[in-house]
C-alpha positions in Angstrom: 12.9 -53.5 -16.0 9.0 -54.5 -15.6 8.2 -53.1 -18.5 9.3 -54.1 -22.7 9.7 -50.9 -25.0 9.4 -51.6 -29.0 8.4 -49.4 -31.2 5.3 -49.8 -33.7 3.7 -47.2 -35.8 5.6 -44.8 -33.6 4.3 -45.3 -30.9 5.9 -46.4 -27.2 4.5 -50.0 -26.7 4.6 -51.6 -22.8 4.3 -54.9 -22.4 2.7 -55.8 -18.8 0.6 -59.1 -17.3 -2.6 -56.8 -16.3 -4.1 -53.6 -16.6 -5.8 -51.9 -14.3 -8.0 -48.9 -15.2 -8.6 -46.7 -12.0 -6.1 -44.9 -9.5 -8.5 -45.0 -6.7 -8.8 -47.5 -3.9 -10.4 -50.3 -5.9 -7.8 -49.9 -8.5 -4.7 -49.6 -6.1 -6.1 -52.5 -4.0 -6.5 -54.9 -7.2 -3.0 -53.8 -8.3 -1.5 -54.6 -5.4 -3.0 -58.1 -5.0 -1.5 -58.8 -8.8 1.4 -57.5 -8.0 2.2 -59.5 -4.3 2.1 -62.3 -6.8 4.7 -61.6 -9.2 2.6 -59.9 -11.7 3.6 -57.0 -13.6 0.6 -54.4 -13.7 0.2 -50.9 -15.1 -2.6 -48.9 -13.3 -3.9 -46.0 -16.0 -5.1 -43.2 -14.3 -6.8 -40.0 -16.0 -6.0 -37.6 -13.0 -2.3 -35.9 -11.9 -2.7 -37.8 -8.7 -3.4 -41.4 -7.9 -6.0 -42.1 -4.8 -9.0 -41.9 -6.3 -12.3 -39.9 -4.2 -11.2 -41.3 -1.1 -8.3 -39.6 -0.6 -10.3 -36.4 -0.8 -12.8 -37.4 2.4 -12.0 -36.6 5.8 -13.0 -39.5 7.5 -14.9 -43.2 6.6 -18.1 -44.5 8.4 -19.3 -46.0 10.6 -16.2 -46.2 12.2 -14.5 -42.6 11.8 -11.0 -44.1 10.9 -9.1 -41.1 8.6 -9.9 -41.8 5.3 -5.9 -40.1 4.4 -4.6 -42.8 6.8 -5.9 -45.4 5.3 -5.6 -44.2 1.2 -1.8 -43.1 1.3 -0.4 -45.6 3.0 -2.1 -47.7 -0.4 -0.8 -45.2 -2.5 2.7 -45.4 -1.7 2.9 -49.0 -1.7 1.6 -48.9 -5.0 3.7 -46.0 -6.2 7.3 -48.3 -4.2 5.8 -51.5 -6.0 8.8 -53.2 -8.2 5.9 -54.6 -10.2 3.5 -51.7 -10.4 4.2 -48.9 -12.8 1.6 -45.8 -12.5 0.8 -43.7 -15.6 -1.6 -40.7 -14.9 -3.0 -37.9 -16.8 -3.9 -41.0 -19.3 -6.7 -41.0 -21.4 -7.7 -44.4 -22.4 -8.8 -44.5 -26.0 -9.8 -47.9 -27.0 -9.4 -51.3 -25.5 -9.6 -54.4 -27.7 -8.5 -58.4 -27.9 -6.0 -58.9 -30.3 -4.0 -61.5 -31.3 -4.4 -63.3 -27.7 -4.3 -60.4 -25.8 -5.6 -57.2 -24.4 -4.6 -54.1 -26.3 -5.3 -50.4 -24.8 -4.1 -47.8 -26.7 -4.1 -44.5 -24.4 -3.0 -41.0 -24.9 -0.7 -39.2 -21.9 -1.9 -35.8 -21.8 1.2 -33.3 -21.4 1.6 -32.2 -17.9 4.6 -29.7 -19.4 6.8 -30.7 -16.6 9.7 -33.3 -16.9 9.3 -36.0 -14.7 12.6 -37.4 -14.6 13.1 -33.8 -13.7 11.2 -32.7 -11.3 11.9 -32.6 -7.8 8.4 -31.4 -6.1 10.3 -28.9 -4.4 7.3 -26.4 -5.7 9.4 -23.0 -6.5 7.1 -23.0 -9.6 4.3 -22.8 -8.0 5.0 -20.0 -5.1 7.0 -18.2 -7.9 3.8 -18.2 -10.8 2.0 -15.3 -10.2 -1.8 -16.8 -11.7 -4.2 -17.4 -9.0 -7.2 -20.5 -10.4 -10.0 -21.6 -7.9 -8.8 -25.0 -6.7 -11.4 -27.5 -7.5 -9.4 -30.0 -5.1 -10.5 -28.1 -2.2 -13.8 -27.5 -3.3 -13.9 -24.2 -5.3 -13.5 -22.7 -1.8 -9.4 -21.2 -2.1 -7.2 -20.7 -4.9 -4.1 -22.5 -6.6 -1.5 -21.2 -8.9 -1.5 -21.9 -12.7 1.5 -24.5 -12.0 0.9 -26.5 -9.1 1.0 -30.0 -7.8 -2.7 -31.4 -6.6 -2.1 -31.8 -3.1 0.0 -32.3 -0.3 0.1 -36.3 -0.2 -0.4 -36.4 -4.3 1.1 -39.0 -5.8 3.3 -38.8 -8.1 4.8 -35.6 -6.3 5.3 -33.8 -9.8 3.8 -30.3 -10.9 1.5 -29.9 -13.4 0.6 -26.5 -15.7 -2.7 -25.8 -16.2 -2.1 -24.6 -19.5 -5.8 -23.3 -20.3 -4.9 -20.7 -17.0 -0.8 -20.1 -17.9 0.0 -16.8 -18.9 3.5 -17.9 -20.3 5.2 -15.3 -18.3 7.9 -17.6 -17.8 8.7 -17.3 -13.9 7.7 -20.9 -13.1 10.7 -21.9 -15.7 13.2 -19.4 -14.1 13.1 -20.2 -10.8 13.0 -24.2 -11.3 16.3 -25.4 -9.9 16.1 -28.3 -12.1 15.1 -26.8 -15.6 12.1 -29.3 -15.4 9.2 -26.8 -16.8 8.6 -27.5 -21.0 6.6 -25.2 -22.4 6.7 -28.0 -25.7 5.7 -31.1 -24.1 3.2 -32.9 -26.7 1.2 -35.6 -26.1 2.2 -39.0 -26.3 0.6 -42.2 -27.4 1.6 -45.2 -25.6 0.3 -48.7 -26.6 -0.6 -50.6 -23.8 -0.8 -55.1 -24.1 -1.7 -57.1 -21.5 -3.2 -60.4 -20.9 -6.2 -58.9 -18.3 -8.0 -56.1 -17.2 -9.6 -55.1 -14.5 -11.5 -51.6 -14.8 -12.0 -49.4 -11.3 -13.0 -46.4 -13.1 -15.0 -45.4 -10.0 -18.0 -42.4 -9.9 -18.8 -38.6 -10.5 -21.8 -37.3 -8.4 -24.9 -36.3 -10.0 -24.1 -32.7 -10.8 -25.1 -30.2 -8.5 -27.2 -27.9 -11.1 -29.0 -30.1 -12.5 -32.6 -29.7 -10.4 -33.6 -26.3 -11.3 -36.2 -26.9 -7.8 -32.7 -26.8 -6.0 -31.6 -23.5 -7.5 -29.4 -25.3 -10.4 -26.2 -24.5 -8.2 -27.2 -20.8 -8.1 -27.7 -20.6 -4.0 -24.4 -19.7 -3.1 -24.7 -21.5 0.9 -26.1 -24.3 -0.9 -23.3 -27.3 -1.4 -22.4 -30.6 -2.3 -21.1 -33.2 -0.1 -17.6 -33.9 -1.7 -17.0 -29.3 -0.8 -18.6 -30.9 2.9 -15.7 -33.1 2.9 -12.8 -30.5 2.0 -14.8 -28.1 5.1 -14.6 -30.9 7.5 -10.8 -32.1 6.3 -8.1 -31.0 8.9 -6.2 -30.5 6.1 -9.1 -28.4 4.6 -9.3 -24.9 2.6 -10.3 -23.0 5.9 -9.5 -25.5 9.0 -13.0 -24.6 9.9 -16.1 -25.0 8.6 -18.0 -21.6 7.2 -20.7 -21.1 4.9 -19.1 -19.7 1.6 -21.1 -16.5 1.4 -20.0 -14.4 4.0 -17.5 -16.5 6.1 -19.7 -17.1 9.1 -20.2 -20.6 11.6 -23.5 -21.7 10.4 -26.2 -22.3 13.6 -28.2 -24.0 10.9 -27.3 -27.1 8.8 -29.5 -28.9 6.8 -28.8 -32.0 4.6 -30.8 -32.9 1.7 -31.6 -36.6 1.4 -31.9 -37.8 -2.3 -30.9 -35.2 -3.8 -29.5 -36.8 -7.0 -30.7 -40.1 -6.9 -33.8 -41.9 -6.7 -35.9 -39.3 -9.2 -36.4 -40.4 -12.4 -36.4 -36.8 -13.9 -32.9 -36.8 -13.2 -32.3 -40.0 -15.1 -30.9 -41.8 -11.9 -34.2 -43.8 -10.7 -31.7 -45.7 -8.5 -30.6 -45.5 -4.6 -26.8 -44.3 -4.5 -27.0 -46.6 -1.6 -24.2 -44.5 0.5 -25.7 -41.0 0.6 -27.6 -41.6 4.1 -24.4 -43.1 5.5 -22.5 -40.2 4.6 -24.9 -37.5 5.6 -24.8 -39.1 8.9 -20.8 -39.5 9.0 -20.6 -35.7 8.0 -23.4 -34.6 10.6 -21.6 -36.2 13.5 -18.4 -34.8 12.3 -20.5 -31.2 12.7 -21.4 -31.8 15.6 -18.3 -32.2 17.3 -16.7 -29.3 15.3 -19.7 -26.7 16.0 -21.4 -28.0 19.0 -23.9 -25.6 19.0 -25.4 -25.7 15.7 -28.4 -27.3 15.1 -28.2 -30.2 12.0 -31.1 -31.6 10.6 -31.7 -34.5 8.1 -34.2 -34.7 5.6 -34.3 -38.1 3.8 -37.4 -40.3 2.0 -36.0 -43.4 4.1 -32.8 -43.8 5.9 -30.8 -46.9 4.4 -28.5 -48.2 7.0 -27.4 -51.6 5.1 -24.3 -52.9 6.0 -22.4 -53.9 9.4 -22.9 -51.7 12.2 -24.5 -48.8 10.2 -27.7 -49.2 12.3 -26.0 -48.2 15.4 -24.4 -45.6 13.7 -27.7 -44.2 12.9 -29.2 -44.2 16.2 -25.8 -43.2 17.8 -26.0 -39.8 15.2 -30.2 -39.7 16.8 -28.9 -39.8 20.5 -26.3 -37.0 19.6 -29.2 -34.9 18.9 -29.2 -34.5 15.3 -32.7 -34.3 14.0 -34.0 -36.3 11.0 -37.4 -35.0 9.4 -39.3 -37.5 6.5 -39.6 -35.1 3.9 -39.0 -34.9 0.5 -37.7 -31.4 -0.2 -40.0 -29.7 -3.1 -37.7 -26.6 -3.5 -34.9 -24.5 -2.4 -35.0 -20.7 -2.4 -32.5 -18.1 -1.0 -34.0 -15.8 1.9 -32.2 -12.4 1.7 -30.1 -12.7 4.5 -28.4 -15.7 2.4 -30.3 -18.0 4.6 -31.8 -20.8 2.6 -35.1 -21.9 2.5 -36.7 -25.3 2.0 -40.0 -26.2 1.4 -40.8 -29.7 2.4 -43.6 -32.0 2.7 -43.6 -32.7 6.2 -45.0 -36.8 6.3 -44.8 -37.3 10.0 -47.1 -34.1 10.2 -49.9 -35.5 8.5 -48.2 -34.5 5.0 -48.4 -31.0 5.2 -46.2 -28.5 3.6 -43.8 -26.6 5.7 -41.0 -24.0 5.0 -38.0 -23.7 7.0 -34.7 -21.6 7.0 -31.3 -22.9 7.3 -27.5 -20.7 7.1 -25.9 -23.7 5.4 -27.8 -26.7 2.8 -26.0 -29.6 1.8 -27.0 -31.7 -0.9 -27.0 -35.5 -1.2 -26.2 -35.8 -4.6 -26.2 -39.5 -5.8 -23.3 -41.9 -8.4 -23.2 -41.9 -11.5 -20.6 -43.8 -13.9 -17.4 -41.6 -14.0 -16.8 -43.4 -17.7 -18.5 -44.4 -20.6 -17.1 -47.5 -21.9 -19.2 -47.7 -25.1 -17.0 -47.2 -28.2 -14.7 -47.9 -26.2 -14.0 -51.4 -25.2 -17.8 -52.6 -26.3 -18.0 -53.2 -22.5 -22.1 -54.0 -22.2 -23.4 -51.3 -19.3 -27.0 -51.7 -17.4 -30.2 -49.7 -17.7 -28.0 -47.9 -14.9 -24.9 -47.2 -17.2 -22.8 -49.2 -15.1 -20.7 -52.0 -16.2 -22.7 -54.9 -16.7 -21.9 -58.3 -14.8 -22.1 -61.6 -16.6 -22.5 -63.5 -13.4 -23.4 -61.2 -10.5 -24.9 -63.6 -7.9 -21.3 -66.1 -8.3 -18.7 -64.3 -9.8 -19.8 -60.2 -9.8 -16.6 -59.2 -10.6 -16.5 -61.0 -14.4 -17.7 -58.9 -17.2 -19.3 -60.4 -20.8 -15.7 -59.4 -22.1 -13.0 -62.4 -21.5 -10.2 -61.4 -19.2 -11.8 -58.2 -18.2 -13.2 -57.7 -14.7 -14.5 -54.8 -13.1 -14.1 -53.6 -9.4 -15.7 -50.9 -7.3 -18.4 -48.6 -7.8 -17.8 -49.0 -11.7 -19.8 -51.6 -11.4 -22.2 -49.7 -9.1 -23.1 -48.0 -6.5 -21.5 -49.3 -3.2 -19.2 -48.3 0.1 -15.5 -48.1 0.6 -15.7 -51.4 2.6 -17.6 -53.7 -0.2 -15.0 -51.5 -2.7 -12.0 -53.3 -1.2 -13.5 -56.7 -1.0 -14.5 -56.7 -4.6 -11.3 -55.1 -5.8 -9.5 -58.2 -3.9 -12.1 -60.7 -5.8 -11.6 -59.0 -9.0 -7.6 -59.5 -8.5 -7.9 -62.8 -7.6 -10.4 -63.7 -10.6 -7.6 -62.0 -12.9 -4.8 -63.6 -11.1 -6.7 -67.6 -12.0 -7.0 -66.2 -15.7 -3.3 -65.4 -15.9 -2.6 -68.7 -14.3 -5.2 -70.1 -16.7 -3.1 -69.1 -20.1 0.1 -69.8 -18.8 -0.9 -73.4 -18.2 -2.5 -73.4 -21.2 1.1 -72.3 -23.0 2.8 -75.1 -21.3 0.3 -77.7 -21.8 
């Protein structure tokens, strides 16, 4: 067993070597650098599926790879790992030193489904009769009230949404296993360790929160993650179409700091992806509708890391335009065109007005989690966790044995996620090796 079950105050206590806060690919890359060397790691995750926002792209820049191909292979060897155990639908509650080590005391919400039970063999779900929009693929199609999140989802279990269940009862009938529980309660589950690392990852700045941009009225107007799910294989239409009506949009237009970069909106900083990804998801377009016309608009184009320069003028020499112009507002025409007005700063500033069938907005990071009350982790002006050293050891916090990975500590791209999940392992990895020499000493 890599795991040690006593009880105290009634609750289920697990004894491991590290924690790792984050199911995404910073979290699943630190755990599995802990656990190739023989340590025994728990990875908390507050979703029904591990993999994080990157299993939910469709590919990765600059270089196109699948961004599935690359995340599930990582989930699985996680999920196989003798010395990784996964807990998700977790809510951390507090995380604390005590007595020499790390405490977290989480809460498993109730997923009313056994696991030991359930097979994934789905007859709930085609047999519950509740249709729910199905935030996984955007908002775009539906999912049943009992479901499991998606087709490579790990753990392969199904969840009830119980705020949508009817309690008909069908999903329990025709479960071969008897694995649906109507009367599953939460459980608290004390967590000790002797490290931390925390890859608690993003959320993008929400997408009604600039009233200029219609506050998420305009129905063709979209954020990038919904892009994503259109321009997925595995995707809600195996197309791309504009959600109003259903048609190919001749028009595509991608607006450039969008949530980021504005101090009205409280995020004064640059996201520091968004341009990549607007030109990843443009090129992508462009091979999918060949004939549509896709056009840019972006305060400065940020092409920072290896080969992201090329990639820029490679997505210029495919024809897609880029206009520098901050957008000033967003209207719908009433066709369900959209219109943008735009200062046009190549054109001597002037204001322009143009109509597009399809908008997508750029919407920046933000912290997907609050650590304040929490683990008294210190946060930036930025509300992302703080560094103690970040020119010679980024990955340290200013709490001992906890280290922080990914875009929890800000904003950054897959490729710099993975290398600082692999230094935050390693830095946890010395600190483990640290105590135990310290014990033998």
């Amino acid at each position: 067993m890599k795991e040690v079950e006593r009880p105290m105050e009634n609750k289920r206590t697990l004894d491991f070597d590290a924690i790792v806060v984050g199911g995404g690919i910073a979290g699943l890359q630190a755990a599995l650098d802990l656990a190739d060397q023989d340590f025994r790691v728990v990875v908390i995750e507050k979703d029904a599926s591990i993999g994080g926002k990157m299993i939910r792209l469709s590919k990765v820049f600059p270089t196109l790879d699948c961004a599935s191909c690359i995340t599930t292979p990582k989930m699985a060897a996680a999920a196989h790992h003798d010395n990784i155990t996964i807990l998700t639908d977790c809510d951390l509650q507090s995380l604390k030193r005590q007595d020499g080590d790390l405490v977290a005391t989480v809460t498993q919400r109730p997923r009313y489904v056994d696991l030991d039970k359930c097979i994934g063999c789905r007859q709930c779900e085609y047999g519950c009769p509740v249709f729910v929009p199905d935030q996984e693929e955007g908002g775009f199609t539906m999912r049943k009230a009992i479901y499991i999140p998606f087709s490579n989802a790990i753990p392969q279990i199904a969840t009830l949404d119980v705020e949508n269940c009817t309690l008909c009862g069908k999903c329990a009938k025709v479960c071969p296993t008897d694995a649906v529980d109507y009367f599953q309660m939460p459980e608290a589950l004390v967590v000790r360790a002797k490290t931390a690392v925390m890859a608690t990852g993003f959320n993008l700045t929400p997408l009604n929160q600039k009233k200029e941009y219609g506050q998420g009225q305009i129905q063709n107007v979209i954020t990038s993650l919904q892009m994503e799910r259109l321009l997925a294989p595995h995707g809600p239409y195996q197309r791309v179409i504009r959600p109003s009506d259903g048609k190919e949009p001749d028009s595509i237009a991608y607006v450039q700091c969008a949530g980021s970069r504005d101090k009205s909106l409280g995020v004064p900083y640059c996201s520091r992806v968004c341009c990549m990804y607007a030109i990843k998801q443009a090129m992508l377009l462009s091979g999918a509708l060949p004939l549509a016309d896709i056009t840019i608009y972006y305060m400065d184009i940020r092409a920072f890391g290896k080969g992201y320069e090329q990639f820029f003028q490679n997505a210029k020499a495919m024809g897609i335009e880029f206009v520098k112009g901050k957008i000033a507002a967003i209207s719908q025409t009433s066709d369900q065109n959209v219109t943008l007005k735009y200062e046009a700063q190549e054109e001597d500033g002037r204001l322009a007005t143009r109509d597009h069938d399809l908008v997508i907005l750029s919407l920046g990071m933000v912290p997907d989690w609050n650590p304040a009350g929490i683990c008294n982790l210190p946060t930036d002006s930025d509300a992302f966790i703080r560094c103690a050293m970040p020119q010679t050891a980024p990955t340290r916090t200013e709490l001992d044995g906890v280290f922080v990975a990914g875009v929890a500590a800000g904003p950054k791209d897959i490729v710099d996620t993975i290398t600082e999940a692999g230094a935050a392992a390693m830095e946890a990895s010395i600190y483990l090796k640290s105590i135990a020499n310290e014990r033998a000493a």
